[in-house]
VOPAGU-2260 file (C-alpha; in pm, 1 decimal, decimal comma):
REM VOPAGU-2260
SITE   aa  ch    i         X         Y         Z
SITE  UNK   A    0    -470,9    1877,2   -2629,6
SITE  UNK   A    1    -756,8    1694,4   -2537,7
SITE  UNK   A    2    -669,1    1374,5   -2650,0
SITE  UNK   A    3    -371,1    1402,1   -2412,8
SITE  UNK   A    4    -518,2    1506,9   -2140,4
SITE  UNK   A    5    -791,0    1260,3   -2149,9
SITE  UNK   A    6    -500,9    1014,7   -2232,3
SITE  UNK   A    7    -318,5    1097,7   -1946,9
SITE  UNK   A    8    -633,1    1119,9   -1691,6
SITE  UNK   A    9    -666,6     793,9   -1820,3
SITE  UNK   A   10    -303,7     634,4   -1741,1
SITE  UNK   A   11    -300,3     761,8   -1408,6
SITE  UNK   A   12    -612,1     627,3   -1324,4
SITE  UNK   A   13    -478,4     314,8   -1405,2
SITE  UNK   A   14    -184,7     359,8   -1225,1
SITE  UNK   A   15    -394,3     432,4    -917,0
SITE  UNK   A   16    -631,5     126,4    -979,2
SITE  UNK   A   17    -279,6     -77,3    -959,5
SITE  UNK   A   18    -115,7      23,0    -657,6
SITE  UNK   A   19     143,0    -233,6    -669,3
SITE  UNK   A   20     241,5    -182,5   -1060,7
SITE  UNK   A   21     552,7     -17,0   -1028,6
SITE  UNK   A   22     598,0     -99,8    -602,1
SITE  UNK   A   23     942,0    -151,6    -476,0
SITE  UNK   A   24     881,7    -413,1    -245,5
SITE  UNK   A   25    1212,7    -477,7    -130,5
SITE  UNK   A   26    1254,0     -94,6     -56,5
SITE  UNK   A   27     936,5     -98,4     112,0
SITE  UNK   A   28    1044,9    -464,7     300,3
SITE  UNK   A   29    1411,0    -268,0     440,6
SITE  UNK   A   30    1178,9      48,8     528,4
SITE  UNK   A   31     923,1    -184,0     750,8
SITE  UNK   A   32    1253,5    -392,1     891,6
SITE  UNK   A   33    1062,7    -698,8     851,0
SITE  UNK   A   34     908,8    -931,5     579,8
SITE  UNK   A   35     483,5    -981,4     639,6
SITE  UNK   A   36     435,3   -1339,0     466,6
SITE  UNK   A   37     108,1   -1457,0     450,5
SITE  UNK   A   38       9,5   -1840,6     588,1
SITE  UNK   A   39    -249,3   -2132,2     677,9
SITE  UNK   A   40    -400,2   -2065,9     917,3
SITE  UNK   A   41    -247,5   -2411,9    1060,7
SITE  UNK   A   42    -128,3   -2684,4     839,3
SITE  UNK   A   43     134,2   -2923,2    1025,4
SITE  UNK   A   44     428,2   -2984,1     809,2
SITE  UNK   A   45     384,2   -2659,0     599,7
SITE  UNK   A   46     232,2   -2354,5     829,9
SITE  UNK   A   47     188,1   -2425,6    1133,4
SITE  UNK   A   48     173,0   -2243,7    1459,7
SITE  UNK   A   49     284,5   -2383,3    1852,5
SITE  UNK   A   50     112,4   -2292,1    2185,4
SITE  UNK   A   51     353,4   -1993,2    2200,5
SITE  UNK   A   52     314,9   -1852,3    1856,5
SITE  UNK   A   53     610,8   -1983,4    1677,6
SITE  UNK   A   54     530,1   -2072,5    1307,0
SITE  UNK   A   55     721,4   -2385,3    1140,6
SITE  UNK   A   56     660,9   -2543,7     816,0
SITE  UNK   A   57     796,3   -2581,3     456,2
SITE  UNK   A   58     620,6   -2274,6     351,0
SITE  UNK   A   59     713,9   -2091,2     654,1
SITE  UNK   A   60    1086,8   -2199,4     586,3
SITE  UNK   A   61    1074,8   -2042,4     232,8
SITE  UNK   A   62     989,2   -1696,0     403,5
SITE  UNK   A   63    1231,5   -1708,5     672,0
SITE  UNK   A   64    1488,3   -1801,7     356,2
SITE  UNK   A   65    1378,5   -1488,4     226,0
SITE  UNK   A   66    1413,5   -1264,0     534,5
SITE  UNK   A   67    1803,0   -1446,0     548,0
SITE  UNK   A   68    1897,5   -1361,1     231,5
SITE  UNK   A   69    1760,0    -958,1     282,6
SITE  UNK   A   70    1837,4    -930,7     621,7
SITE  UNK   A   71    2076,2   -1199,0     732,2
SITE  UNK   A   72    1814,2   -1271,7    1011,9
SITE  UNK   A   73    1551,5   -1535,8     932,4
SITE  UNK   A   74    1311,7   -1429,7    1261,9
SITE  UNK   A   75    1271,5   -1027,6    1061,2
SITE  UNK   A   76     933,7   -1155,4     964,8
SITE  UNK   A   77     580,7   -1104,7    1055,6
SITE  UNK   A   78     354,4   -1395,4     979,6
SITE  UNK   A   79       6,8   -1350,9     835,9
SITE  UNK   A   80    -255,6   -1668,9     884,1
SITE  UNK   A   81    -487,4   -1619,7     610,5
SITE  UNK   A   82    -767,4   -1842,1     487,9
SITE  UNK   A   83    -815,6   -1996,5     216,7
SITE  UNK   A   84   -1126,6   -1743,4      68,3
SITE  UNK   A   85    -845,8   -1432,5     204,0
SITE  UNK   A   86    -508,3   -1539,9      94,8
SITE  UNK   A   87    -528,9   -1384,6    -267,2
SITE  UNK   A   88    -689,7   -1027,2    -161,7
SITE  UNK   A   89    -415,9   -1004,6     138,7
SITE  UNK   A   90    -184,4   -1018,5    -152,6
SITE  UNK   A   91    -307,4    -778,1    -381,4
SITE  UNK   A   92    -370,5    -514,7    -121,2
SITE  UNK   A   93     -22,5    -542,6      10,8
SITE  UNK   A   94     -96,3    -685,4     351,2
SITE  UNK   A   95     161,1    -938,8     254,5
SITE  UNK   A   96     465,5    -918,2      72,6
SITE  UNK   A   97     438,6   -1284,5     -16,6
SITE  UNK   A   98     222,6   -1534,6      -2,5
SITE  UNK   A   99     347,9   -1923,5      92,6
SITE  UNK   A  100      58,8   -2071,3     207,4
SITE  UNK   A  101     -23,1   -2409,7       8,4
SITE  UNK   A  102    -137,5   -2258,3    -289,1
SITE  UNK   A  103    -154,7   -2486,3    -636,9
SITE  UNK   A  104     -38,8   -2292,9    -919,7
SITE  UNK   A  105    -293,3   -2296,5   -1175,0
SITE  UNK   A  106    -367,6   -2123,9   -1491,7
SITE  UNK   A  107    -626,2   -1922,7   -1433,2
SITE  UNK   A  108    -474,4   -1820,9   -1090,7
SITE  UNK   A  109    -207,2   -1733,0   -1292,7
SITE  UNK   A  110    -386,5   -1484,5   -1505,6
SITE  UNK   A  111    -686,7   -1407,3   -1314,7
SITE  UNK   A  112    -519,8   -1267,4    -966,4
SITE  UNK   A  113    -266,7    -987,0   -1044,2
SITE  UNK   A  114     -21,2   -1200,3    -908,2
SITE  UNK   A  115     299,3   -1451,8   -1024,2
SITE  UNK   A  116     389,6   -1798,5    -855,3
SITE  UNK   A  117     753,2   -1764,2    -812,7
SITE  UNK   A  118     774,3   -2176,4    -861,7
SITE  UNK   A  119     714,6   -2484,9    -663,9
SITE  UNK   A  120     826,1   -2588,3    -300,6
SITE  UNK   A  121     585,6   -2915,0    -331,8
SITE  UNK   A  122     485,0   -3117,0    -627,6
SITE  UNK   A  123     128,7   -3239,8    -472,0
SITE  UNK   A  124    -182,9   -3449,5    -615,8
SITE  UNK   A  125    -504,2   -3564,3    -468,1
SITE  UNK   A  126    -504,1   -3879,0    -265,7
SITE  UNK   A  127    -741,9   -4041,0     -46,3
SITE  UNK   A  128    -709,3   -4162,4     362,9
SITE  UNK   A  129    -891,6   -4460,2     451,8
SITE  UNK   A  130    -928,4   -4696,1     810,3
SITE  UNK   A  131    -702,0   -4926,0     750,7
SITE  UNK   A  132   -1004,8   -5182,2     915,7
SITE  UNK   A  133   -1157,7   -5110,2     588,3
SITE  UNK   A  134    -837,9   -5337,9     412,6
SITE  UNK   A  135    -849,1   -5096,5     105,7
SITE  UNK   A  136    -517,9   -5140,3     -44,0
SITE  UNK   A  137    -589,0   -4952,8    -388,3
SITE  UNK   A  138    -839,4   -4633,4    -474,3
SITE  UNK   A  139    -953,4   -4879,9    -757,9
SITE  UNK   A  140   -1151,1   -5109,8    -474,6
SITE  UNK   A  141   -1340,3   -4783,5    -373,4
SITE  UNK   A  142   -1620,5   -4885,0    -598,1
SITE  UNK   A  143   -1974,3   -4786,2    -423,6
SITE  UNK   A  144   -1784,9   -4620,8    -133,8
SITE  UNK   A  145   -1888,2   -4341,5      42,1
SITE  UNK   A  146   -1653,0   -4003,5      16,6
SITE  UNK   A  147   -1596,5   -3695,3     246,4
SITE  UNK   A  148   -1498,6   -3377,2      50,9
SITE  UNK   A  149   -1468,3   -3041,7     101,4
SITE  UNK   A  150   -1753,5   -2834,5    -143,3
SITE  UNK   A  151   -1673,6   -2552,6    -328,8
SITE  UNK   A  152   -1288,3   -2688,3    -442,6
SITE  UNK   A  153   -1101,2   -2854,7    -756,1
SITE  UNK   A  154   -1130,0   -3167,5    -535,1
SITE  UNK   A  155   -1512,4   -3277,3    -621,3
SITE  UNK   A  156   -1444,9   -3203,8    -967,9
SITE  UNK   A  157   -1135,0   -3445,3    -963,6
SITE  UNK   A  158   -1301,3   -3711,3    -779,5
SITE  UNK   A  159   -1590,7   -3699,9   -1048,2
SITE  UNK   A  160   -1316,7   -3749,2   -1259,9
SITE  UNK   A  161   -1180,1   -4007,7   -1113,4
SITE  UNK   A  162   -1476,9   -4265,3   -1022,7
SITE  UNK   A  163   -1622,8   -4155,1   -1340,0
SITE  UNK   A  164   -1282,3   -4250,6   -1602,4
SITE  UNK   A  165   -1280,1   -4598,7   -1395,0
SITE  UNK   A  166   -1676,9   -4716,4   -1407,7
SITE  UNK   A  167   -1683,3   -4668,7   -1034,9
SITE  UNK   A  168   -1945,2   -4560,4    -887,5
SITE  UNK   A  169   -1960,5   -4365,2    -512,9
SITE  UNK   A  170   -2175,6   -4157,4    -294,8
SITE  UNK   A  171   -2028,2   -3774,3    -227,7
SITE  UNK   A  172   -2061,3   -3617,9     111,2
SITE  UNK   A  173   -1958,0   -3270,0     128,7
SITE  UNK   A  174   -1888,0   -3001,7     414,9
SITE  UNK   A  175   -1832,1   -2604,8     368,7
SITE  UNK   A  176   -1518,2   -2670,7     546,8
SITE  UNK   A  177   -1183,2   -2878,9     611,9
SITE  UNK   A  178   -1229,0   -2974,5     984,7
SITE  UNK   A  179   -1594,3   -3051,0     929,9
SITE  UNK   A  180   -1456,3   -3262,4     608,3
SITE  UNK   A  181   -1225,5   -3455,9     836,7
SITE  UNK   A  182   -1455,3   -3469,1    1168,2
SITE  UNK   A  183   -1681,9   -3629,8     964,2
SITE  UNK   A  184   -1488,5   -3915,4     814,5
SITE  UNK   A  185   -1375,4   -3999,7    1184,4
SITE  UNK   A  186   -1708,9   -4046,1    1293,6
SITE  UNK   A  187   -1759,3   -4244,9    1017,6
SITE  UNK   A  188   -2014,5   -4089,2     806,1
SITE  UNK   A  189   -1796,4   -4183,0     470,5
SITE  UNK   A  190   -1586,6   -4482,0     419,7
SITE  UNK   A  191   -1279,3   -4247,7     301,2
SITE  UNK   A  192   -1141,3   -3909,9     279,8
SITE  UNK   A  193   -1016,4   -3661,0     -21,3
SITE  UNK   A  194    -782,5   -3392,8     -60,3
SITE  UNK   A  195    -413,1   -3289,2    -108,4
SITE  UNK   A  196    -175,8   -3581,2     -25,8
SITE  UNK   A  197      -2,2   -3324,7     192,8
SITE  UNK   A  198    -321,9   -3211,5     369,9
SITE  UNK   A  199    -410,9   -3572,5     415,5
SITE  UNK   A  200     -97,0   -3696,5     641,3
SITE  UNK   A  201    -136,1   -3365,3     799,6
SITE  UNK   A  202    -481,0   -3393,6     889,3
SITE  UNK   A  203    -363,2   -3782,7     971,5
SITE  UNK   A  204    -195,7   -3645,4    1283,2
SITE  UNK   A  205    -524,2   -3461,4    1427,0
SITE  UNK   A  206    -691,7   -3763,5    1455,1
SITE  UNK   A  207    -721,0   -3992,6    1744,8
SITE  UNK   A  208    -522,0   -4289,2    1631,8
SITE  UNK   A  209    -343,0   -4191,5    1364,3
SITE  UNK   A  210    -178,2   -4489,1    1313,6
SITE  UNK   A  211    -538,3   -4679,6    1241,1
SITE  UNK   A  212    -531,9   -4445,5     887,0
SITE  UNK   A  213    -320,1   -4497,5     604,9
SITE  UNK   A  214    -285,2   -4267,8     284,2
SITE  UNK   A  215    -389,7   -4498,3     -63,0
SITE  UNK   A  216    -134,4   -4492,9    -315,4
SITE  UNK   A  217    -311,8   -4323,5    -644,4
SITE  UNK   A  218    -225,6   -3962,5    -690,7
SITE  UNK   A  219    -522,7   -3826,5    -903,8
SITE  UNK   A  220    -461,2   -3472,4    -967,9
SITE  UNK   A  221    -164,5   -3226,3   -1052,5
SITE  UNK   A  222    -164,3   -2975,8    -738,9
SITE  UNK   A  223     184,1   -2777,3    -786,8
SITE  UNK   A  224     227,5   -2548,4    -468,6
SITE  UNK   A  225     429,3   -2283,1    -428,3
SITE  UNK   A  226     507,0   -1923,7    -316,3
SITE  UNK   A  227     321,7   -1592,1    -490,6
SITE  UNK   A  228     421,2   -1250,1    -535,6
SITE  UNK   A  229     222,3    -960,1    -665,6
SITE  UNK   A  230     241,1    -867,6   -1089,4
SITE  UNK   A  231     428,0    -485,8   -1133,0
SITE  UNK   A  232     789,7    -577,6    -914,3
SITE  UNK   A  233    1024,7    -756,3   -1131,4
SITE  UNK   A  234    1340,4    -722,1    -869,1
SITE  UNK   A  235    1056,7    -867,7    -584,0
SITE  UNK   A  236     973,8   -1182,9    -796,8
SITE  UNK   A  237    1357,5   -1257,6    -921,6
SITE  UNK   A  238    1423,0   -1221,1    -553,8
SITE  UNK   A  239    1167,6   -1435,8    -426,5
SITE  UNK   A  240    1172,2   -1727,8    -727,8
SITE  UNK   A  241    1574,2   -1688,9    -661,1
SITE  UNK   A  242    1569,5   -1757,8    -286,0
SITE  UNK   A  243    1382,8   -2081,6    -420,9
SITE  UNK   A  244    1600,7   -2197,2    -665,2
SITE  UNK   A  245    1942,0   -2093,5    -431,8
SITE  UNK   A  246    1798,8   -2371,2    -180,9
SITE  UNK   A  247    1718,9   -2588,8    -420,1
SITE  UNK   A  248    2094,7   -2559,3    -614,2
SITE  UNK   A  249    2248,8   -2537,9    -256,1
SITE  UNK   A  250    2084,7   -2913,9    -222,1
SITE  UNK   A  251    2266,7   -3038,5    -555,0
SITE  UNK   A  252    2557,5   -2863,2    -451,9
SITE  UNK   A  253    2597,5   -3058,1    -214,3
SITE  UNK   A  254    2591,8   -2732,0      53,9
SITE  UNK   A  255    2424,5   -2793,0     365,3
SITE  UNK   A  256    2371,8   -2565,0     737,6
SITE  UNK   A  257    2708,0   -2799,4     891,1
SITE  UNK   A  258    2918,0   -2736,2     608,6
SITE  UNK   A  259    2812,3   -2429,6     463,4
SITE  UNK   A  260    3135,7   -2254,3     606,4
SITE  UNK   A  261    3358,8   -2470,6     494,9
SITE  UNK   A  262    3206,5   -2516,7     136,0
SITE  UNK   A  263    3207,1   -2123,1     138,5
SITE  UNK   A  264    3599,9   -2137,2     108,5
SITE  UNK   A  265    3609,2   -2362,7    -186,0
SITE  UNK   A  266    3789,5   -2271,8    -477,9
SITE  UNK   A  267    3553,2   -2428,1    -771,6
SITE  UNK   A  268    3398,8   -2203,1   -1003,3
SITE  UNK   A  269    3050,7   -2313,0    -936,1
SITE  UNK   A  270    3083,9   -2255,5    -530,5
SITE  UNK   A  271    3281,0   -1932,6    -588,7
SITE  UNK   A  272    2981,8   -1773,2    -804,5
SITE  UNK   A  273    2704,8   -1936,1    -594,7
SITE  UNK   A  274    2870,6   -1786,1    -249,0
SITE  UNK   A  275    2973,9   -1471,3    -428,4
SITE  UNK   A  276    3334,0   -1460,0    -363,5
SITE  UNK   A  277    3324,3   -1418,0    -823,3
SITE  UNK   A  278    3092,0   -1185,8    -968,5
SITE  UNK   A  279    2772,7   -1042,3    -859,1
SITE  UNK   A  280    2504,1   -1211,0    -920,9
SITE  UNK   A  281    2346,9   -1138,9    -535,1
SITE  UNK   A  282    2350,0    -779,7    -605,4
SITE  UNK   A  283    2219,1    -822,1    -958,6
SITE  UNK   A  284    1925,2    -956,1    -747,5
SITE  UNK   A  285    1939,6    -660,3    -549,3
SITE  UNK   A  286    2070,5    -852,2    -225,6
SITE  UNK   A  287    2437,5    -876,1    -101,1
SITE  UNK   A  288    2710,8   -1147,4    -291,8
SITE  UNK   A  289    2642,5   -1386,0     -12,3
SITE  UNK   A  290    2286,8   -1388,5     -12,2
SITE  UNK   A  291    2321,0   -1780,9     -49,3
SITE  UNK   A  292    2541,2   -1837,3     232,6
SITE  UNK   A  293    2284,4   -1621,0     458,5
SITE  UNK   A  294    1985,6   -1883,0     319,0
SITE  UNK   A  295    2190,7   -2177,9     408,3
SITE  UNK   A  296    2355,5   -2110,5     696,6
SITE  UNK   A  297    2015,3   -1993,8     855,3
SITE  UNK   A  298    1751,0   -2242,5     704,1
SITE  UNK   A  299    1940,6   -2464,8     539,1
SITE  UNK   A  300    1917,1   -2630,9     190,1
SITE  UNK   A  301    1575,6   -2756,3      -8,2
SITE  UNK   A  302    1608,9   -3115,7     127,7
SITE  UNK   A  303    1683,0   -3009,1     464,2
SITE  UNK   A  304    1381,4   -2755,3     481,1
SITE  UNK   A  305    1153,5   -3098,9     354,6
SITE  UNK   A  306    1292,9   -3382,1     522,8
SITE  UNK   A  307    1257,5   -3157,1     896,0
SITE  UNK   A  308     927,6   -3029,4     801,9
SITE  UNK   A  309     738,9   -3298,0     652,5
SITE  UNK   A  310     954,3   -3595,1     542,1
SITE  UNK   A  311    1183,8   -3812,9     725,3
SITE  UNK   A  312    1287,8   -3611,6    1018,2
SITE  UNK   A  313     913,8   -3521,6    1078,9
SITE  UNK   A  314     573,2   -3646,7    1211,8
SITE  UNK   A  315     434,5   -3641,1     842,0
SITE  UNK   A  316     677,6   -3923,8     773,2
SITE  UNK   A  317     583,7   -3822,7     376,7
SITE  UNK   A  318     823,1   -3949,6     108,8
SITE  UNK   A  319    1047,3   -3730,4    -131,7
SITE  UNK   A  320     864,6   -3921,7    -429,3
SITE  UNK   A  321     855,0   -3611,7    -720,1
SITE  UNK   A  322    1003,2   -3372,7    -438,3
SITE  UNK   A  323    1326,5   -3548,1    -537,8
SITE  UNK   A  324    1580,4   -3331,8    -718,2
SITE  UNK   A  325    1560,1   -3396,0   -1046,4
SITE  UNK   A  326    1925,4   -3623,8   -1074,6
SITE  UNK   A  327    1766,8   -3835,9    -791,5
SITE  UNK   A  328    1466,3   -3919,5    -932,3
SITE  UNK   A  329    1243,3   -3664,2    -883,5
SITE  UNK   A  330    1146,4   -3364,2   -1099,7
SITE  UNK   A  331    1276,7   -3107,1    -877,4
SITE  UNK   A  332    1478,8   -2894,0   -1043,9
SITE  UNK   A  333    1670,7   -2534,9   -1046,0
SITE  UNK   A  334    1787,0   -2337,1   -1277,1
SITE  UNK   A  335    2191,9   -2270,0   -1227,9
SITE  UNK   A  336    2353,2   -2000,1   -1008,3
SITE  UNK   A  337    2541,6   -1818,3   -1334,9
């Protein structure tokens, strides 16, 4: 008897020491009447508040795709800025419900965090911004240049790489932070810039002439980002990685915001199980049969939600490149809506 006891002592203590093992977020999500997503603190293109406190972005699109397909009302969301040291602990205390903040999916972030990445919004890598004045055309003619980086990040370690596998050599200047990083390279303490390729047109747009900057070519790093969700709620993760791959399908589909209605009345198999007019796969998710019409209708399709946010139809001007779906020539891809 006192094996079991000590047993069981032992289990619930366990159970307490993992609040969100067994959670029902969504419950908890319809309870609150809103979704709390956690953010950047201000990234243009991907989360990025206005002077009045409205958020737009990629990532911001993904959680108001969310709060659609529960709610049928993308605005049912409260949005979290979180740093970059902050952005994991919000999520396992449960601040958040979600976290879609430019975050690379990595293996030990993976394992290490209590937490799942639900897949990938933006297929990054690690780029460089130079003055154009300089007439760099290639990261391989960086030889014995000068670099601004931000200390404490995968980035130094990749740019080691990187001069290191090509007999180059360079001089490192690091800052604690991002802004310092970038205020530094304007002044021109460093002939170029490192970081994210996203972060890099983004930060492009803060400085003074933007147009005098221009983005090399070489890609030097994997940097996968996507949405997270805490470990222990299977339903919240399907949910989540679903509302994903529903924009993503709705893209190859062919479905966009203009003709979601109409494509909603077609009689193909494909658009009848994807819209829910056959079967139930929306409530197998634990949503309503036309949880993909509500995503559509209210943020639109994969491609939309990029090209508005940072590709064409935005300031970022950044190309689809490996964002493409995956028949177009990119690698994004979706599982299918059967």
């Amino acid at each position: 008897m006192k094996r079991v006891s000590l047993a069981f002592t032992f289990a619930f203590a366990t159970a307490l020491a993992s609040p969100g093992a067994h959670a029902d977020t969504l419950k908890t999500v319809k309870d609150r009447g809103m979704l709390s997503c956690g953010v950047s603190q201000g990234l243009p293109g991907f989360s990025n508040p206005d002077d009045k406190g409205n958020w737009t972005g990629l990532d911001v699109d993904i959680c108001r795709a969310v709060a659609a397909a529960i709610f049928n009302d993308p605005t049912k969301i409260k949005f979290v800025p979180l740093s970059a040291k902050d952005r994991f602990t919000a999520l396992q205390s449960g601040e958040i419900d979600v976290l879609s903040r430019n975050t690379t999916w990595t293996l030990s972030r993976d394992t290490s965090l209590g937490a799942n990445f639900t897949g990938v919004t933006y297929y990054d890598g690690q780029g460089f911004l130079v003055k154009k004045s300089l007439k760099v055309n290639s990261a391989l003619e960086l030889n014995s240049a000068s670099v601004c980086v931000q200390t404490g990040t995968t980035t130094e370690q990749n740019l080691a790489d990187y001069f290191k596998g090509n007999n180059m050599k360079y001089e490192v200047i690091a800052f604690a932070g991002a802004d310092e990083t970038f205020k530094a390279y304007e002044s021109g303490r460093c002939d170029v810039v490192t970081s994210d390729v996203s972060q890099l047109y983004a930060e492009r747009l803060k400085l003074a002439n933007p147009a005098d900057h221009t983005v090399l070519p070489e890609v030097i790093s994997k940097e996968p980002l996507g949405p997270m969700v805490r470990h222990g709620d299977d339903q919240w993760f399907d949910i989540v990685k679903w509302v994903l791959f529903g924009m993503v399908d709705a893209e190859e589909m062919g479905i966009t915001q203009k003709n979601v209605d109409e494509m909603a009345k077609s009689d193909k198999p494909d658009m009848k199980r994807a819209f829910g007019t056959d079967g139930n796969l929306g409530e197998q998710l634990g949503l309503t049969k036309d949880w993909l019409y509500r995503i559509v209708k209210a943020v639109g399709n994969y491609g939309e939600a990029f090209d508005r946010n940072v590709g064409s139809g935005s300031k970022l001007q950044i190309a689809r490149g490996l964002n493409q779906l995956w028949n177009k020539g990119g690698i994004q891809y979706a599982p299918p809506i059967r």
